[in-house]
N, C-alpha and C positions, 0 to 999 in steps of 0.2 A: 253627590260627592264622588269625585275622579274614580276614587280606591274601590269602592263600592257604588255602583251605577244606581243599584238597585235598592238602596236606600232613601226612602224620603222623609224631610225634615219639615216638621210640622211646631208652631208655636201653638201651645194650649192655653186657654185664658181659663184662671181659676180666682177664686175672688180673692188671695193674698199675692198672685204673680205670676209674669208668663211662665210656662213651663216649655221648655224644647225635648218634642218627642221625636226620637228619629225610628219608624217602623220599617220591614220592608214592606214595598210597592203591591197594590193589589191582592190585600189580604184582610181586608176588613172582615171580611164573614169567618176569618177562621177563628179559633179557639187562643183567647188573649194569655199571653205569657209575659210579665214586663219584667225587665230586666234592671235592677238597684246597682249601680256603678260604687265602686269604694272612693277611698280620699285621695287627693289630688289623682284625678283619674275625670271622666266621663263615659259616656255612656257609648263613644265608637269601642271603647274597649269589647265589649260585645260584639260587634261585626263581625269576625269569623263565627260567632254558633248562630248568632240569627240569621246568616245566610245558608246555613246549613240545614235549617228544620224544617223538616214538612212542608207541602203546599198549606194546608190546613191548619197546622198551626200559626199565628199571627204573632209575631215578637214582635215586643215597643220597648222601646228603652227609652229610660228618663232621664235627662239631667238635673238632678240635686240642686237646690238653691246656691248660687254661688261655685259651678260647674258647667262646665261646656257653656251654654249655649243658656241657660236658664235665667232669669233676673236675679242681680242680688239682692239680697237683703239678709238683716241682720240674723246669726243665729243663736236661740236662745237657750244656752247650754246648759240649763239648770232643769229642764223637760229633758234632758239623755235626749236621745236619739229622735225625740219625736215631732219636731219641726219639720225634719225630713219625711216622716213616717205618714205626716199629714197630708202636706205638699202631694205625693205620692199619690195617697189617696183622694187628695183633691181632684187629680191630672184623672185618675180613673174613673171619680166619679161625672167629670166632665165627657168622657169619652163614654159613659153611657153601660160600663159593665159594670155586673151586678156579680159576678163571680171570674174570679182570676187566678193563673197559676203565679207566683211570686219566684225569683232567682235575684240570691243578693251574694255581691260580692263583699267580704272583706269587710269597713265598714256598711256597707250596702247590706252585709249581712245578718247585721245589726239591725240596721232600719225593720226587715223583713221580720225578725222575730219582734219589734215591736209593731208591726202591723199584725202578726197573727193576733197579739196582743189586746191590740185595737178592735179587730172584727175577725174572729176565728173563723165566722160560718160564710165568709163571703171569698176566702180563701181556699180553692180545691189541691192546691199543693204548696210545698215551699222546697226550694231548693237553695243552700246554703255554701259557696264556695269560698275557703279558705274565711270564714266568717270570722270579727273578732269575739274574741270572751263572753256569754253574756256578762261576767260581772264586769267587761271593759275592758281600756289598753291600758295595763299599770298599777302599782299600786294596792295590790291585790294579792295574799298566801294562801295554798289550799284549794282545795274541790271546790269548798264554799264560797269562796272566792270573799273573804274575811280581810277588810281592812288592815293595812300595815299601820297607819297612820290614822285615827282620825279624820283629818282635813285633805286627807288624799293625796300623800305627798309621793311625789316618784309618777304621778298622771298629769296631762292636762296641758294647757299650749305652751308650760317654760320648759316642756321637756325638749322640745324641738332643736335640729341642729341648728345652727341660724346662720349658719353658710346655704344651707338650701334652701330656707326662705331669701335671703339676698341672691341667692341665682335665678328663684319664681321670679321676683322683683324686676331683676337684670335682664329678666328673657334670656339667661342665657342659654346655649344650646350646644357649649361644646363638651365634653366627655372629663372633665375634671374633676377631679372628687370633692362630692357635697351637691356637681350639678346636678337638674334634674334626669339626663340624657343616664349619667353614670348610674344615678338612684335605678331609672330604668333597666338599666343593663346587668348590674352588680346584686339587688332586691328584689323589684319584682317578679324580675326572673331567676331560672338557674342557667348553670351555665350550658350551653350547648342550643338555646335558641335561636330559631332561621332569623331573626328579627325583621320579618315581616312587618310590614306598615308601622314599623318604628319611628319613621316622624309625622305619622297621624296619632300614634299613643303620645308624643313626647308634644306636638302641639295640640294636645289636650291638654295633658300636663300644666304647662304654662297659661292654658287659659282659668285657671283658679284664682280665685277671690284674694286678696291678702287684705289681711291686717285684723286686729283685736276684736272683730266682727262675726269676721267669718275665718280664713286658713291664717295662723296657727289659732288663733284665742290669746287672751290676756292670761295672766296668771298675779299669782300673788309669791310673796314668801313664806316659808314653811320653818319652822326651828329643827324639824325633824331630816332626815338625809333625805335625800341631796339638796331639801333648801328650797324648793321650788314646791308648789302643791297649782290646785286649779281656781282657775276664774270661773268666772259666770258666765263668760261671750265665748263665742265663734266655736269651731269645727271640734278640735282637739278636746275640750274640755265636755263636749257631751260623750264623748266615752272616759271619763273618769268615774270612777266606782264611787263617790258621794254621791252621780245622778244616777249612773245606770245600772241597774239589774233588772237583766231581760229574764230572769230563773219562773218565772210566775208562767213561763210558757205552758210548763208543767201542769198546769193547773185551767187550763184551757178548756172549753168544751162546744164545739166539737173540737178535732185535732187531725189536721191535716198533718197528711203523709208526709215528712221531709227525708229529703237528701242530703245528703253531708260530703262536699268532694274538698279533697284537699290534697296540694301538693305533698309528697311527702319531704321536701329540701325547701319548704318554706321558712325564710329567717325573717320573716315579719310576723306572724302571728305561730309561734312555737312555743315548749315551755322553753328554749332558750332564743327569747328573740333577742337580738339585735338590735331592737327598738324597745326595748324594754329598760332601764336605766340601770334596774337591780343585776341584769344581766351583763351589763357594759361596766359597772361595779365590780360583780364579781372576777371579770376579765380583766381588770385595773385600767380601764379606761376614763373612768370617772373618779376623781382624787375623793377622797377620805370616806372610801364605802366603809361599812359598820361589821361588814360581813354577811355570810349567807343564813346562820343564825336570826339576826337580829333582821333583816333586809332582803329576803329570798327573791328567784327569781320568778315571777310568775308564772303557775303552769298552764296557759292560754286553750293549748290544745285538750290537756285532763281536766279541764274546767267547761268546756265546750262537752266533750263524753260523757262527763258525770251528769250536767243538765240535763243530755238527751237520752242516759240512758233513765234518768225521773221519769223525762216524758212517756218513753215504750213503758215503763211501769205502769204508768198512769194512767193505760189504756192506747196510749200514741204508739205509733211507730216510725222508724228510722233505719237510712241505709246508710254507709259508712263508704267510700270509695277514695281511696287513698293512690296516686297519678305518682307515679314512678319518677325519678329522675325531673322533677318539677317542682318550680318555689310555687309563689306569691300567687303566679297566675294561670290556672290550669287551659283555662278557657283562648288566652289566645297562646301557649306553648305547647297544649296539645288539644287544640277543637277535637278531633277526631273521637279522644276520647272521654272527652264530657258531654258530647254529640249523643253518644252512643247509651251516656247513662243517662240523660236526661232526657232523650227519646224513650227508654225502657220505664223511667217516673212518670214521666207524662202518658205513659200509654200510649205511644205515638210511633 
C-alpha cells in the first residue's frame, strides 16, 4: 500500500470467511496486538500507531465481515456484537496465538469487551478507544443503561441518516452534508485535523457493505418515539440494547488490564451524541420528541465509567486517558499520543 510501504496485506482463511489482515512487514515473532476497527471504517485506520510500535511488538489489524477487505456475509444482530467477536477470533485462532493484546475502536470497542467476554484468560490486555456504551448506541437511561422502551426504540439500522447511506451507495466523495468525506471531516474528527491519508480513511469508508444484511440493518416500527426500534440483521442493530450488554465484563475471571482512551470533543459516542436520536430530539431536530423526562439522552460516556469502574471493584483494573482537543478518533488525530499510552499498557 503506496501510504504505508510497510504494510502487508494478508487474506486469512477461517471456516466461516476470508478475513483480510493487514500487519506490518517482518514481525512475526513479535508480541501480537490486533487492532478491532469501528463502523463504516476498516482497519488502515490504524496505520499511523501500528507504524509506530515497537520492533517487537507485531500489530495486525482486522477487517470486520463486511469491511475493508474482508468477505461478506450476513450479520446476525440478535448475538450483539459477537459475529464480529468470533470472526476475530477465528482470524487469531488461524494465525496460531494463543494469547493476545486486543485494541478496539468505537464499535471495535465493543467487539473487544465481548471477546474479553468470550476468553478472558487468553487476553493479556485490552485497550478500548472512544468504545461504544456497553449497554449499546441508543435507546438506553442511566448508568445501568435501563431500557427506554421495551422493544428498543430510538436504536438500531432506522436510526440512520439515509442521506449517508445513499452517498455509501453513490460512492460519493464530495464534502456535502450527509456525504461520507463530510461525516469524516465534521464526526470523526475535530476540528483542527492535518487530514493526513484522508482519502485512504474515506476509501475505506466507502468500501462498507450496504443493505439490511450488513451497514445499516433492517428495522421495524415502534409506537413509542421516534417510531422506529431494531431489526434482527445487519451492522446497527447488534448495538441496540435488546442484544447488547457487554456489563457482565465485570464479572470476569481473570481480568485483563484495560485502557480506556478517548477523545474528549468526541460527538459520536458522548452523553450528548449527535448520533443519538434523544439527543437530536432534545436539540429539536427530530419533530415530536416527548422530551428529556420521558426520552433522555443517553449517557454513553457515564455508562462506559460506571462499568469500568464495577470492573476495578471487582478486582480489575483500568486507566482513563482523556486526548485533548480530539473527537471520534484519537488514533489517527493524535498517534503520538495514544502511541505513548499504549506503549506504557503494553509494557513496551
Amino acid at each position: 500500500m503506496a501510504e504505508y510501504p510497510n504494510i502487508a496485506v494478508n487474506m486469512v482463511a477461517t471456516p466461516e470467511l476470508a478475513v483480510c489482515v493487514r500487519e506490518v512487514a517482518n514481525r512475526m515473532d513479535g508480541r501480537p496486538v490486533i487492532f478491532v476497527h469501528g463502523n463504516v471504517s476498516s482497519s488502515v485506520f490504524f496505520f499511523p500507531v501500528m507504524a509506530g510500535l515497537p520492533h517487537h511488538v507485531r500489530p495486525i489489524a482486522i477487517d470486520l465481515r463486511g469491511f475493508g477487505g474482508t468477505d461478506t456475509r450476513p450479520v446476525h444482530a440478535t448475538r450483539g456484537l459477537s459475529d464480529f467477536a468470533d470472526d476475530v477470533w477465528a482470524t487469531i485462532d488461524a494465525l496460531g496465538l494463543p494469547e493476545v493484546d486486543l485494541v478496539g475502536w468505537s464499535m471495535g470497542g465493543g467487539v473487544v469487551m465481548q471477546m474479553i467476554l468470550d476468553r478472558p484468560a487468553a487476553v493479556r490486555t485490552a485497550t478500548l478507544i472512544n468504545p461504544v456504551s456497553p449497554f449499546g448506541f441508543g435507546g438506553t437511561t442511566g448508568l445501568d443503561g435501563a431500557l427506554i422502551s421495551p422493544d428498543g426504540a430510538g436504536s438500531g439500522g432506522g436510526t440512520v441518516n439515509p442521506d449517508f447511506v445513499r452517498a455509501l451507495q453513490e460512492g460519493d466523495e464530495s464534502d456535502a452534508p450527509g456525504a461520507p468525506l463530510h461525516v469524516l471531516r465534521s464526526f470523526y474528527v475535530a476540528p483542527g485535523w492535518d487530514q493526513k491519508d484522508e482519502e485512504l480513511y474515506l476509501r475505506s469508508m466507502l468500501a462498507t457493505s450496504l443493505g439490511d444484511d450488513n451497514y445499516p440493518g433492517d428495522a421495524v416500527a415502534s409506537d413509542s418515539w421516534p417510531g422506529t426500534a431494531p431489526g434482527t440483521r445487519g451492522v446497527l442493530n447488534t448495538m441496540s440494547p435488546t442484544y447488547l450488554d457487554l456489563s457482565g465484563i465485570v464479572d470476569v475471571d481473570p481480568k485483563p488490564p484495560i485502557l480506556w482512551i478517548r477523545g474528549e470533543a468526541d460527538q459520536i459516542v458522548s452523553d450528548a451524541s449527535l448520533f443519538d436520536l434523544a439527543q437530536l430530539g432534545a436539540l429539536g431536530a427530530v419533530p415530536d420528541y416527548p422530551g428529556v423526562e420521558t426520552v433522555p439522552p443517553q449517557p454513553m460516556v457515564g455508562q462506559t465509567r460506571s462499568v469500568l469502574d464495577g470492573y476495578r471493584s471487582a478486582g480489575g483494573d483500568y486507566t482513563e486517558v482523556v486526548v485533548p482537543q480530539t473527537g471520534h478518533s484519537p488514533h489517527i488525530e493524535k498517534p503520538d499520543i495514544v502511541l505513548a499510552a499504549l506503549r506504557v499498557h503494553l509494557g513496551a
